[in-house]
C-alpha positions as a Markdown table, in Angstrom:
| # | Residue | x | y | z |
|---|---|---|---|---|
| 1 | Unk | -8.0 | 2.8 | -13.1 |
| 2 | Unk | -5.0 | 3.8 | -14.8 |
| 3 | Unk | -1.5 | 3.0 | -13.3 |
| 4 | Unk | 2.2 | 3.2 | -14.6 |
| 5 | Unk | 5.8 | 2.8 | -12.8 |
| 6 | Unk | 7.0 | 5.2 | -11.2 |
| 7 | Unk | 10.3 | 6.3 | -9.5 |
| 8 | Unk | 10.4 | 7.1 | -5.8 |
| 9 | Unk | 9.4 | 10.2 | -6.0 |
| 10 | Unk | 5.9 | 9.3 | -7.9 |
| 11 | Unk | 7.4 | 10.4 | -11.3 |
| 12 | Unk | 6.2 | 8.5 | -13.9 |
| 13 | Unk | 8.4 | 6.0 | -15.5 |
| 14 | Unk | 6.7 | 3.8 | -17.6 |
| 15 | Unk | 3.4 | 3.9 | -20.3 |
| 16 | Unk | -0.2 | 3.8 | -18.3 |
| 17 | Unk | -1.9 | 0.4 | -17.4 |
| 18 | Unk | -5.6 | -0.5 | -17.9 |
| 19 | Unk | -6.9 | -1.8 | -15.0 |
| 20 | Unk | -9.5 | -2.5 | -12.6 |
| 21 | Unk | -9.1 | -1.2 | -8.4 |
| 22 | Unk | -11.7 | -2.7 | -5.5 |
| 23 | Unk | -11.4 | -2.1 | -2.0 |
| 24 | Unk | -11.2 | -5.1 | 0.0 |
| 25 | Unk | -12.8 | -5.4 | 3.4 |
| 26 | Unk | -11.8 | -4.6 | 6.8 |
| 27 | Unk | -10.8 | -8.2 | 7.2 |
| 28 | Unk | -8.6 | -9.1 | 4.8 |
| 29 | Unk | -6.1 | -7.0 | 6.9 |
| 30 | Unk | -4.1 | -9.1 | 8.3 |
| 31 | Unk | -3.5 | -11.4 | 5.0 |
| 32 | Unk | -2.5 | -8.2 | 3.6 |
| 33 | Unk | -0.3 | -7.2 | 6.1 |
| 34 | Unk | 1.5 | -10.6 | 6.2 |
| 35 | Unk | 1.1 | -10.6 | 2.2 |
| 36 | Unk | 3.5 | -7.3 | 2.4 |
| 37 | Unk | 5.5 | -8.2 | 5.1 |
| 38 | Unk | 6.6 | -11.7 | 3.1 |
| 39 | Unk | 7.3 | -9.3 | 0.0 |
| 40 | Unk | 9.1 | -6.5 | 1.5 |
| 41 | Unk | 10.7 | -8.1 | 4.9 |
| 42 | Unk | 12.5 | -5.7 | 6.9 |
| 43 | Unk | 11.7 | -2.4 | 5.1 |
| 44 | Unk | 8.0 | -3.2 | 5.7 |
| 45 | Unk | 8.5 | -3.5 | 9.4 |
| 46 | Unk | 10.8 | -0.5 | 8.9 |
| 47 | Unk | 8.5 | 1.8 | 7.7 |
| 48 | Unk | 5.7 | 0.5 | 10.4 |
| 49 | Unk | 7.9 | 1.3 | 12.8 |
| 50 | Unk | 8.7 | 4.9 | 11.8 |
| 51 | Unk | 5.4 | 5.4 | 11.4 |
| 52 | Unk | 4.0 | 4.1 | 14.6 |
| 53 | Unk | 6.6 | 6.6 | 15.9 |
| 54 | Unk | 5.6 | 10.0 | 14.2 |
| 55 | Unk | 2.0 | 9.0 | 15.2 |
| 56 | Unk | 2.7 | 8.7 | 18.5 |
| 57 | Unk | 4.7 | 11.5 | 18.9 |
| 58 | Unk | 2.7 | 13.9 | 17.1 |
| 59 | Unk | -0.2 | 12.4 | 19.4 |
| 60 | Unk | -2.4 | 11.4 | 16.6 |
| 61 | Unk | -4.9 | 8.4 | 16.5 |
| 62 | Unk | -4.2 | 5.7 | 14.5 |
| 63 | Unk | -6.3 | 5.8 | 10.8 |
| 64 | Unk | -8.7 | 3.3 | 9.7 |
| 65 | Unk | -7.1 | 1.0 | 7.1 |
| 66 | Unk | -8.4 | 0.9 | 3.5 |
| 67 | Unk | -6.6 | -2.1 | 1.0 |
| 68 | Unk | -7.2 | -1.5 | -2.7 |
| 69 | Unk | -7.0 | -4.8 | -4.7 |
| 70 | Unk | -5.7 | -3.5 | -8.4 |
| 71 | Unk | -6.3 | -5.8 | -11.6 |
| 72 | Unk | -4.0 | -4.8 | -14.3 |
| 73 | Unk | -4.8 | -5.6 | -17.7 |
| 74 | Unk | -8.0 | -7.1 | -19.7 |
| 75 | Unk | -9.7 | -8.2 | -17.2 |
């Protein structure tokens, strides 16, 4: 894969990244979940919250998760 920084709005902002992406299995979840949660505290639970709430009010099922692992650099 290729990655670079990027501003909110997915606009570059930075040079491209070498890098290496796997997806990680259904049950690495909830280390993931917590592993987000720890990093980004209350906007995380935030943004699960809003979305839990368009979801619901749209009447739409929840999606199957899918967690990319991303190795960036020589690897």
């Amino acid at each position: 894969v290729r990655v670079c920084r990027s501003d909110a709005r997915g606009n570059p902002a930075g040079a491209e990244v070498a890098g290496t992406a796997r997806f990680l299995p259904v049950t690495d979840g909830p280390l993931v979940q917590r592993l987000l949660r720890q990093k980004y505290g209350w906007q995380k639970r935030a943004l699960d919250f809003y979305n839990r709430f368009v979801r619901v009010a749209r009447h739409r099922p929840a999606a199957d998760p899918a967690y990319l692992e991303l190795i960036i650099g020589p690897g």
